[in-house]
MIDRENFI-596979 format. One record per residue (C-alpha): x, y, z; residue in one letter. Coordinates in steps of 0.05 Angstrom, whole numbers, padded with zeros to 5 digits, always signed. Example, Ala and Ser with C-alpha at 12.3 -4.5 7.8 and 13.67 -1.06 7.14 Angstrom:
2
+00246-00090+00156A
+00273-00021+00143S
REM end
This chain:
715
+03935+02644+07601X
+03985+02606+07552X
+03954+02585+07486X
+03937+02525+07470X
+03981+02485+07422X
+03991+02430+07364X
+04014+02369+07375X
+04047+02336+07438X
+04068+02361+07506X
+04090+02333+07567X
+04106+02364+07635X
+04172+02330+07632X
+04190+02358+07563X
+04158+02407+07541X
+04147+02400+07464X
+04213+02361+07460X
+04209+02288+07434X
+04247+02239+07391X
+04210+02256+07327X
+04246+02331+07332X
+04315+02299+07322X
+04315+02309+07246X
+04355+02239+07229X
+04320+02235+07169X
+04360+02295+07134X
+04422+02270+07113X
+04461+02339+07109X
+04449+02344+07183X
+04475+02271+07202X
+04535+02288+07167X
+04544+02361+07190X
+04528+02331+07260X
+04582+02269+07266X
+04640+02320+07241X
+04613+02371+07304X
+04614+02318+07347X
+04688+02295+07330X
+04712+02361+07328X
+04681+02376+07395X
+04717+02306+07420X
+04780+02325+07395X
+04786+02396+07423X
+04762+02366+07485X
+04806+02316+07483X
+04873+02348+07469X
+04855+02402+07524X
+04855+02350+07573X
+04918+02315+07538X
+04957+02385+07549X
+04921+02398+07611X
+04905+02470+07591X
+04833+02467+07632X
+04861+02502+07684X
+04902+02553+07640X
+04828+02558+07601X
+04785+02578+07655X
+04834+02626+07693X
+04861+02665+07635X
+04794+02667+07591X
+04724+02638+07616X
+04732+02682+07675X
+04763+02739+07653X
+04740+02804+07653X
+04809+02831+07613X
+04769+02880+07558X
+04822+02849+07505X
+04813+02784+07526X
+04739+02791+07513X
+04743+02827+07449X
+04790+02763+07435X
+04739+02715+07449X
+04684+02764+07408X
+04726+02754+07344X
+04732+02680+07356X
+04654+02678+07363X
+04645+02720+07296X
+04689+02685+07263X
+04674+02613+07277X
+04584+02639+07266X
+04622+02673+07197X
+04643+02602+07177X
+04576+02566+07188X
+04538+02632+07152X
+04583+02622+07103X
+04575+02541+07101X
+04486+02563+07094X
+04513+02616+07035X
+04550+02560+06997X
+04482+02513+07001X
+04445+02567+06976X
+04486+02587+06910X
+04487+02503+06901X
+04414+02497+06908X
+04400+02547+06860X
+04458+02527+06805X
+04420+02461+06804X
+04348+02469+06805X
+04343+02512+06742X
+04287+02490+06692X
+04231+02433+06691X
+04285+02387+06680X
+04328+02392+06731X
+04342+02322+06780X
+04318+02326+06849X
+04356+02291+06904X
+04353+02275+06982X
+04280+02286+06980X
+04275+02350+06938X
+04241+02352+06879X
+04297+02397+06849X
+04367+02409+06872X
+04381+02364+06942X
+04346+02421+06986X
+04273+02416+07001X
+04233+02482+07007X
+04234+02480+07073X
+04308+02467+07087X
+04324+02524+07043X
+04279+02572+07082X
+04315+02549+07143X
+04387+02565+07113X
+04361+02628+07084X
+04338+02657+07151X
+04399+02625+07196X
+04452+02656+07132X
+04418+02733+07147X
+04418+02729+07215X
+04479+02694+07233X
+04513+02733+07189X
+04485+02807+07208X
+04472+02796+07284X
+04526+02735+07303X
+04587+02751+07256X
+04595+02822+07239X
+04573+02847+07291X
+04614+02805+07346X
+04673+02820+07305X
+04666+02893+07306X
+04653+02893+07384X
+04709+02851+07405X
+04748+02903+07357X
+04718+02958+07397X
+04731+02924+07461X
+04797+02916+07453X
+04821+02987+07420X
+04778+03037+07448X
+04805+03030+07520X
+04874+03027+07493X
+04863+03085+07443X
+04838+03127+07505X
+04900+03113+07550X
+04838+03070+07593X
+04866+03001+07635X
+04805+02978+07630X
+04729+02992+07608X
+04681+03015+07659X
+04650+02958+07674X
+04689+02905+07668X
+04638+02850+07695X
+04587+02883+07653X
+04634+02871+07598X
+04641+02797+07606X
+04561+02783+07617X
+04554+02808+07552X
+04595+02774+07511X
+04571+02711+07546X
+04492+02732+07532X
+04513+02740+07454X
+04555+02672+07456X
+04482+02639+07500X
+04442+02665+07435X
+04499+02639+07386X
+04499+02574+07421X
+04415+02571+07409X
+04425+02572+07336X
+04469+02524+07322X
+04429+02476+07371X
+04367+02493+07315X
+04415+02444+07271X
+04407+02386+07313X
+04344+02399+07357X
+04286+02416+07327X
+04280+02466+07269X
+04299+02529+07252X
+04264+02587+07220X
+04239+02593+07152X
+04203+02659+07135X
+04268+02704+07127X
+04315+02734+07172X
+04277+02795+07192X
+04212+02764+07202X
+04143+02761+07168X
+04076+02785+07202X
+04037+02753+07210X
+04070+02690+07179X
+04108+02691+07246X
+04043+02694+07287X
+04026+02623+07316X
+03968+02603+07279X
+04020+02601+07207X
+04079+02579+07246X
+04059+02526+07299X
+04128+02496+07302X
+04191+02518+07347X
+04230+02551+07286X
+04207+02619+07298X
+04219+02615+07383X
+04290+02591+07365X
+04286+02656+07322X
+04263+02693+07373X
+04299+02686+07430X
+04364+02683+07394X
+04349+02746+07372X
+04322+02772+07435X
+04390+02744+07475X
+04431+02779+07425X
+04403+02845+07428X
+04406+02839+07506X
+04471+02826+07499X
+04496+02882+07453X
+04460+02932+07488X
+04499+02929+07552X
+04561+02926+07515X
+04537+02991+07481X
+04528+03016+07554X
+04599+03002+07572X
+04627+03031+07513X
+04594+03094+07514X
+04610+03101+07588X
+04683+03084+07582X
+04692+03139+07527X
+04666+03195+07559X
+04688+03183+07634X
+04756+03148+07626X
+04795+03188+07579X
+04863+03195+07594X
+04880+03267+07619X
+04898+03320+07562X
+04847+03272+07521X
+04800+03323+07499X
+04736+03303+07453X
+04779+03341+07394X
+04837+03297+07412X
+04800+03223+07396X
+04833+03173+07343X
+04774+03175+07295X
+04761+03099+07314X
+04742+03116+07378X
+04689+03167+07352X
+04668+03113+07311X
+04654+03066+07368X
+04618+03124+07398X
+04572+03143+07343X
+04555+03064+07335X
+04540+03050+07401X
+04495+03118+07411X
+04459+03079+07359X
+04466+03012+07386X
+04434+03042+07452X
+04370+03074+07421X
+04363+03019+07374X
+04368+02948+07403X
+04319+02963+07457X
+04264+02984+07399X
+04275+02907+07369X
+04272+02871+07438X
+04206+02905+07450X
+04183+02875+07378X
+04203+02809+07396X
+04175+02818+07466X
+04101+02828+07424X
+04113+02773+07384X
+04134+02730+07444X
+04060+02756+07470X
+04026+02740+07410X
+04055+02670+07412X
+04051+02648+07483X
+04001+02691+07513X
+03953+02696+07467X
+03954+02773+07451X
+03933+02801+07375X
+03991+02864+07371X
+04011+02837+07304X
+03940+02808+07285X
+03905+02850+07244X
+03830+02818+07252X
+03833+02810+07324X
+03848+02890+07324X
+03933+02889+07319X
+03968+02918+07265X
+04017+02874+07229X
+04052+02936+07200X
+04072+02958+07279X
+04121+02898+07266X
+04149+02923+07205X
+04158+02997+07232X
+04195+02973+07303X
+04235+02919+07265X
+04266+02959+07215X
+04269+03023+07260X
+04314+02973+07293X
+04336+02943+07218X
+04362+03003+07184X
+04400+03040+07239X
+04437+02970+07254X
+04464+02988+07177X
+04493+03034+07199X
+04518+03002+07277X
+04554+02960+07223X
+04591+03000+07178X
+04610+03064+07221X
+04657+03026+07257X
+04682+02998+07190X
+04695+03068+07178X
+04734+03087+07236X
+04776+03035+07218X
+04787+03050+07149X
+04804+03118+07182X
+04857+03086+07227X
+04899+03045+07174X
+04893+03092+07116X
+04942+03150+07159X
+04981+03098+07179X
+05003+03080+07120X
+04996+03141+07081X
+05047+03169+07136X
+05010+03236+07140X
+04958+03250+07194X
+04879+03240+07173X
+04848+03299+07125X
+04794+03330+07155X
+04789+03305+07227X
+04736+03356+07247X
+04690+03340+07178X
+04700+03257+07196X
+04678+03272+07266X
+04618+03315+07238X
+04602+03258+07186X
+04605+03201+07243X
+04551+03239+07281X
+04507+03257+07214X
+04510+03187+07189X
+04489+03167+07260X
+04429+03216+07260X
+04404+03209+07185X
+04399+03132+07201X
+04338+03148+07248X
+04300+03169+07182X
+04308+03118+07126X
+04277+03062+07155X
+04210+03056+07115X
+04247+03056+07048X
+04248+02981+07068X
+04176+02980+07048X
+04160+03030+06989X
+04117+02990+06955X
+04062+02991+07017X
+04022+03037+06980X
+04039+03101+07026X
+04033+03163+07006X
+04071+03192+06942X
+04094+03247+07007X
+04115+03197+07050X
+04148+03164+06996X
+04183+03225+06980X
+04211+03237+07042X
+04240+03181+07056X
+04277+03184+06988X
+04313+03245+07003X
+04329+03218+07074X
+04362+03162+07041X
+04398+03199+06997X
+04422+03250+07046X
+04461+03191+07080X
+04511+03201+07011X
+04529+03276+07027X
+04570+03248+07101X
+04587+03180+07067X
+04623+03222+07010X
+04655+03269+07054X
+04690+03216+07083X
+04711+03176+07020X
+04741+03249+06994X
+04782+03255+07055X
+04806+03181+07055X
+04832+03204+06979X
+04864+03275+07001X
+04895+03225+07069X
+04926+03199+07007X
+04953+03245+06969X
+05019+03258+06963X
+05032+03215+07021X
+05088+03155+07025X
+05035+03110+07014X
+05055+03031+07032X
+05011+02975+07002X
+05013+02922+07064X
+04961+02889+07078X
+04928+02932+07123X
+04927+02981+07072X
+04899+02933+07020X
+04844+02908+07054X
+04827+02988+07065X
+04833+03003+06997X
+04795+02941+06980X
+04735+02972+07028X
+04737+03036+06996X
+04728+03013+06931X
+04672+02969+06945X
+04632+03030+06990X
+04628+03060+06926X
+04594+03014+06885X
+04555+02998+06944X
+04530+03071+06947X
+04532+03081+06881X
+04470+03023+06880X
+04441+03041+06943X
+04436+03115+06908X
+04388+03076+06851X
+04352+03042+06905X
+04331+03105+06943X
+04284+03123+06886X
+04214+03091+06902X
+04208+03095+06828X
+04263+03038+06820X
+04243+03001+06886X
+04178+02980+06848X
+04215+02949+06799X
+04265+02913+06835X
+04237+02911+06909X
+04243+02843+06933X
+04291+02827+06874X
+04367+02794+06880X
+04394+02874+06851X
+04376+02893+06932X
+04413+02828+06954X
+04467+02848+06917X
+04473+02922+06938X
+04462+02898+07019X
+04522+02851+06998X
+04567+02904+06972X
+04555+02948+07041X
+04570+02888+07090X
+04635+02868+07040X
+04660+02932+07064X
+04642+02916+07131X
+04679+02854+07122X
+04736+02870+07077X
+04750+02933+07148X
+04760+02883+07193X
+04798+02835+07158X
+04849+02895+07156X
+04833+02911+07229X
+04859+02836+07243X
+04922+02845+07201X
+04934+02915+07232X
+04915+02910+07312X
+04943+02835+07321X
+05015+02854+07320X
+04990+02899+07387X
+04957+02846+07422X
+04987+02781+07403X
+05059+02816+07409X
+05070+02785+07328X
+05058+02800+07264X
+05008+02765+07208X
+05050+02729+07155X
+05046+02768+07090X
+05042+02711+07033X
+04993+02665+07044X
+04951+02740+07077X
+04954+02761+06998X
+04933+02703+06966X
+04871+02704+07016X
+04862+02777+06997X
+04860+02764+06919X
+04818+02707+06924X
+04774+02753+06965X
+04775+02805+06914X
+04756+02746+06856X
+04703+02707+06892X
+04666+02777+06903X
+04676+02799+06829X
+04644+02733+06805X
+04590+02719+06864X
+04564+02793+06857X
+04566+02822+06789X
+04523+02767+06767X
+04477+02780+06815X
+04459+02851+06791X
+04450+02835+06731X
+04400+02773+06757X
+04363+02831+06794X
+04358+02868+06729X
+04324+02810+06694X
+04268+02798+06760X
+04298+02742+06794X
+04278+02754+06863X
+04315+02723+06928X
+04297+02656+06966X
+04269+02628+06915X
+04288+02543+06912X
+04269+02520+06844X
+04285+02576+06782X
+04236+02576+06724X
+04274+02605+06675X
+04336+02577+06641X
+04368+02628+06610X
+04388+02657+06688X
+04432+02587+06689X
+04495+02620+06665X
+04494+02669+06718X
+04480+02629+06769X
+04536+02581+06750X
+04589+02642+06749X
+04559+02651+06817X
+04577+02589+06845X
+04651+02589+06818X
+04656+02651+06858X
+04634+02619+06923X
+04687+02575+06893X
+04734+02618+06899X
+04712+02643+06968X
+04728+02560+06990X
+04798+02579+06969X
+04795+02639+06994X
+04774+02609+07065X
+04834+02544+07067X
+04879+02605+07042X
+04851+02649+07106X
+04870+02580+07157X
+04939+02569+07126X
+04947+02646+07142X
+04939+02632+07213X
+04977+02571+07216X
+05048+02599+07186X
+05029+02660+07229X
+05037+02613+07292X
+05085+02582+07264X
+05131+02631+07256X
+05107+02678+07310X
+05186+02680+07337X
+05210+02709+07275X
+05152+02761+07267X
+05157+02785+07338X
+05144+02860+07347X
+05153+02917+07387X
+05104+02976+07411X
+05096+03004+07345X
+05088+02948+07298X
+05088+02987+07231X
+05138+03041+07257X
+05085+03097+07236X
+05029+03084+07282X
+04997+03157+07301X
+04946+03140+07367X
+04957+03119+07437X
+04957+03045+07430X
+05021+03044+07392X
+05058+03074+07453X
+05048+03013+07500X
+05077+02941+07496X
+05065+02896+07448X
+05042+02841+07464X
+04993+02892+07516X
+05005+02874+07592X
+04941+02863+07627X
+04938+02932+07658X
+04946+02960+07597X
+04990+03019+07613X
+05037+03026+07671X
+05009+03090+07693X
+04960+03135+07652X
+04993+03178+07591X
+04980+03256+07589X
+04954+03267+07516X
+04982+03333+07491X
+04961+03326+07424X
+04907+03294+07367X
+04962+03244+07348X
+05004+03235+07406X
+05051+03171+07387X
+05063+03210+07331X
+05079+03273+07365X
+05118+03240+07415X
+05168+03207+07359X
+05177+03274+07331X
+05203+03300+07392X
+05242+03247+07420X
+05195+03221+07478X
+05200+03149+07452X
+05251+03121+07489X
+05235+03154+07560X
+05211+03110+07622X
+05188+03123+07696X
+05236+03119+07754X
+05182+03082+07797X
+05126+03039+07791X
+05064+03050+07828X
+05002+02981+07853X
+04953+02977+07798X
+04881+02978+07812X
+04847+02919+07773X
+04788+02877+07777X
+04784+02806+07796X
+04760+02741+07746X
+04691+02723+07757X
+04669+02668+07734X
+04593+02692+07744X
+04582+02727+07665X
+04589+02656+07643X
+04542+02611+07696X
+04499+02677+07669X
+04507+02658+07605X
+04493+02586+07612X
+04428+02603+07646X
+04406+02640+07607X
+04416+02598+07539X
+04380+02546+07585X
+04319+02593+07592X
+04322+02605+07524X
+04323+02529+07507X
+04259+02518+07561X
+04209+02581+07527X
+04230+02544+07461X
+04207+02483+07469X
+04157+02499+07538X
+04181+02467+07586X
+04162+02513+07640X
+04200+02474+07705X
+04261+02487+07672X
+04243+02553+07646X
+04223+02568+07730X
+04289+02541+07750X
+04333+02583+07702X
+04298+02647+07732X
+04307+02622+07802X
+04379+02607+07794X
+04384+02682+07753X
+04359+02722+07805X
+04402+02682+07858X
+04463+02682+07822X
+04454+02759+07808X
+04436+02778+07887X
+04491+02733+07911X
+04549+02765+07870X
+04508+02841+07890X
+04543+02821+07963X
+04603+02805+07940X
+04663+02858+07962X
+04716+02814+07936X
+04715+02842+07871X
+04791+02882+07861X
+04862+02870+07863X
+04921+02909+07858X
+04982+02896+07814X
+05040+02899+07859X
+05086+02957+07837X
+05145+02898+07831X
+05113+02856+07781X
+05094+02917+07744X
+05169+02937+07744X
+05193+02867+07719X
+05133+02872+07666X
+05156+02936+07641X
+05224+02913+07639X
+05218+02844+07604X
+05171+02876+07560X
+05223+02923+07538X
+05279+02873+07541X
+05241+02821+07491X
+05226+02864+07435X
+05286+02919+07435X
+05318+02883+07374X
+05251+02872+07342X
+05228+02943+07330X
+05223+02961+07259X
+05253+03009+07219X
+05215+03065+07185X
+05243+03124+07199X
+05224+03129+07267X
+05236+03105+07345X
+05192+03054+07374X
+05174+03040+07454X
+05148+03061+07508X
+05143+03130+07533X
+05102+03156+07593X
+05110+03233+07602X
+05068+03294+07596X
+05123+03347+07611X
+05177+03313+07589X
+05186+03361+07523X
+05196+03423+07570X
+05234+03394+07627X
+05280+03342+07599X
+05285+03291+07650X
+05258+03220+07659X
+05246+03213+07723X
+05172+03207+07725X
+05130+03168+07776X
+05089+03114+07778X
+05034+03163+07785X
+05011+03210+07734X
+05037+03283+07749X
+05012+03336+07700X
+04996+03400+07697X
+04924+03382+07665X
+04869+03406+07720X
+04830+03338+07710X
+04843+03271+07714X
+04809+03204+07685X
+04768+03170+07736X
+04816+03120+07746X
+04873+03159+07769X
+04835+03183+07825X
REM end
């Protein structure tokens, strides 16, 4: 039986009514009439250009695994902006409401945001920025490298692929409706018990919460699915598990944990939902539940998604770093070892969340040392980054700097995370800006990895290199907004400010927090610098055209097909031979070679049922916010139809005649064979497995080796 609730409710609409429109709040007027003519512009220059059709043939339907990743980056990037829009209210807020005599404005009694407002930003800034920008961005990375990394056309399930990203983009599209419908959160990002529970939180913040949450989680676990199955069935042949680009293993370790973890947080949500619409006491610790059950299955969840985050991060770092070093990675075997340990110890560190819950000096204890243990794999890797290094031609583009930038800033953040494993220290600063600060430093790196991920992979799938000027002046600015955001805020956490606080006491923290906000400053500089990036990149797209191997010492398979990357990725499947094959190919001469004859490619078809999914499902999401229960019926109804009518559908493949893979190849070859650089090495596209012994060229459309097993989809 649903509980009974405050306030109105109609059958018609739910909980929704005029009063929920917050017109009243200037910040959201404002931040709601630039949306809106935005929105009308986009929309009305795609119909100017009459790119609708071009939009939902080559992207709303696709099921292209590059596309997609495409589309994930745009969606972490444009949730990145409006986390970083609730980041630069918050360092504002707190710059101005320092001391009893401080001047209120827009209804606050200090600063211009009211208590509840800032609780609001706070929780959308942490998850928005955790669950709807980093990790989009390092998904739609995996999305599109892994497959090309693996010598894959494809991932294993491409449809699966799609509904996905559409389920994430459903629970994206929930939060920024909070802005304009309704309310949003304001307990933190993570989720109070049993402030969340009903009774203390009537309103339909925590449901938008929720279910954004709960979409999100859906989402990522059935792209961790797809990854995991893609790696270990569709390797190319000769691709043994010792023969992976370290990126790949990444992806791998972070989606083992992706898989075990994400379910564990959609079965906490699924007992809150209970608790709030049934009527059920799991978290409610008088009517027998145990609001400590949250805490436990959220951060079992909480802590391994650390780690989700910044193992791919890693494998990145692990990609550009040989590149430009021009020497292969230093201890592949220990990296791959380290992946895996990192991925394991992350099961055991989740309670040091909550030292200071009066466990057991034991328990305490162990969870200490499991914290700490996560250093020993963590270092391993930052010494083999160093030794990649050494004595290598090492070239400072911007791939490389962005790297370099992420290595330096793992170390402080393990250096403070080091101090934070001691329960001792927790006690002092638990709940205390020094934390903030450290979290900051680990998703920087996260950040300043796939910043150099964009610089490095977009050559291979836009066909076009990243202008370098206006890339470094977004780099430093980077580097100087961090320095002055950050540092302060240790030292802030050394003094006992604490975090979400919207009025500070004391005014001797007002230097600090002034530094502070000239280094979100500098991030606003940072960001126009970031735009103008893209724009002269466009711009001048012509001149910076590439060819396969954009930096001329790539090492790993995706540096041996086209750049831009046809559809079907490769034109038949690559034998891999070797742990760095491009490179091994270019030091025997296999660079240049090409097939006699082209073989039909197997591919799958557009759909454009992922995104009616989608759509349905954000409307679901929208009806159990704000109960209105016919809609809520109809969303399931159309669900389970749309999901048994595409289960008959045959018409799901196509094949790639072997004539337009031909001209492909050809043009491909024929647009960029002045435009390959020159570093010492021969760029294109080579194809064969026994080429090195036999010396011919005349390889099929097929692939013909002498390995006794072959990827699932050359069968």
């Amino acid at each position: 039986m649903l509980v009974h609730l405050q306030g109105p409710w109609t059958p018609l609409l739910g909980r929704l009514t005029l009063q929920q429109i917050p017109f009243h709040v200037p910040i959201l007027v404002v931040t709601f009439i630039v949306v809106a003519i935005l929105a009308a512009m986009v929309l009305a220059a795609t119909t100017y250009f009459g790119k609708w059709g071009y939009l939902w043939r080559e992207w709303l339907t696709t099921v292209d695994h590059k596309k997609i990743g495409v589309m994930y980056i745009l969606l972490g990037l444009v949730m990145l902006l409006r986390g970083f829009a609730d980041a630069l209210m918050i360092r504002t807020q707190q710059a101005m409401a320092v001391g009893p005599g401080s001047p209120g404005e827009m209804g606050a009694v200090h600063g211009y945001l009211t208590p509840f407002h800032l609780g609001q930003i706070f929780t959308a800034h942490g998850l928005i920025m955790v669950v709807f920008a980093a990790t989009p961005l390092l998904v739609g990375l995996m999305n599109i490298i892994v497959p090309l990394q693996i010598g894959a056309r494809d991932m294993a399930y491409p449809y699966l692929n799609a509904l996905g990203l559409w389920l994430t983009t459903a629970g994206a599209a929930l939060v920024m409706m909070s802005l304009f419908v309704g309310n949003f959160a304001h307990g933190g990002w993570y989720g109070f018990v049993p402030y969340f529970e009903l009774p203390y939180s009537p309103g339909v913040g925590v449901d938008y919460w929720m279910w954004t949450f709960q979409l999100s989680a859906i989402g990522t676990s059935l792209g961790s699915i797809n990854l995991i199955a893609t790696i270990v069935k569709m390797r190319a042949p000769g691709m043994t598990w010792m023969r992976m680009p370290m990126f790949t293993w990444a992806s791998l370790s972070t989606n083992l944990i992706a898989l075990t973890s994400f379910p564990v947080l959609m079965v906490a949500l699924a007992l809150l939902g209970l608790d709030r619409y049934v009527g059920t006491h799991f978290y409610t610790a008088g009517m027998g539940g145990n609001l400590m059950l949250y805490n436990d299955l959220f951060w079992v969840w909480g802590h391994p998604e650390v780690y989700f985050l910044i193992l791919p991060a890693f494998g990145i770092m692990s990609e550009i770093i040989p590149t430009f070093s021009e020497k292969t990675l230093f201890g592949y075997v220990t990296m791959v070892i380290a992946s895996f340990a990192i991925g394991g110890v992350s099961w055991g560190v989740w309670l040091h969340h909550f030292f200071t819950m009066a466990a057991a000096p034991s328990v305490n204890s162990f969870y200490s040392v499991t914290t700490m243990l996560v250093g020993i794999p963590t270092g391993v890797k930052v010494f083999n980054w160093v030794f990649t290094m050494y004595r290598g031609r090492v070239r400072y583009e911007l791939p490389m700097l962005w790297a370099l930038l992420a290595l330096f800033l793992l170390l402080v953040g393990g250096m403070t995370g080091m101090m934070n494993a001691f329960a001792s220290n927790d006690y002092m600063w638990h709940n205390g800006l020094f934390v903030v600060a450290h979290f900051h430093m680990m998703v920087l790196v996260i950040a300043a990895s796939i910043f150099g991920a964009v610089e490095y992979w977009f050559p291979k799938v836009f066909g076009f290199k990243l202008e370098q000027k206006w890339g470094k002046w977004f780099f430093w600015f980077m580097i100087i907004g961090t320095g002055w955001t950050f540092v302060p805020m240790f030292f802030l956490g050394f003094a006992g400010m604490t975090r979400r606080l919207d009025y500070i006491p004391y005014t001797q923290w007002s230097p600090y927090l002034h530094i502070m906000l000239v280094g979100m400053v500098f991030y606003v500089v940072a960001v126009l610098f970031f735009v103008a990036h893209l724009y002269v990149s466009l711009r001048d797209r012509v001149k910076n055209r590439v060819g396969a191997d954009a930096w001329g010492t790539g090492r790993s398979l995706e540096w041996m097909t086209h750049s831009p990357v046809p559809a079907y990725n490769y034109a038949f499947i690559p034998h891999v031979n070797v742990l760095d094959e491009w490179a091994w190919r270019k030091e025997n001469g296999l660079t240049e070679l090409h097939p006699g004859d082209y073989e039909g490619i197997h591919m799958p078809k557009n759909t454009g049922v992922p995104l009616f999914l989608g759509m349905l499902f954000m409307g679901l999401g929208f009806a159990l916010i704000w109960r209105i229960w016919w809609l809520a019926l109809l969303c399931v109804a159309l669900i389970v139809a749309l999901i048994i009518i595409r289960s008959f559908d045959r018409d799901t493949d196509m094949t790639i005649p072997a004539h337009t893979v031909e001209q492909v190849e050809s043009g491909a070859r024929d647009e960029t064979s002045v435009a390959m650089p020159t570093a010492g090495v021969r760029g294109g596209t080579v194809i064969a497995h026994s080429i090195l012994q036999s010396g011919t060229s005349g390889i099929s459309g097929s692939t013909t080796s002498t390995s006794p097993s072959l990827a699932p989809m050359d069968r």
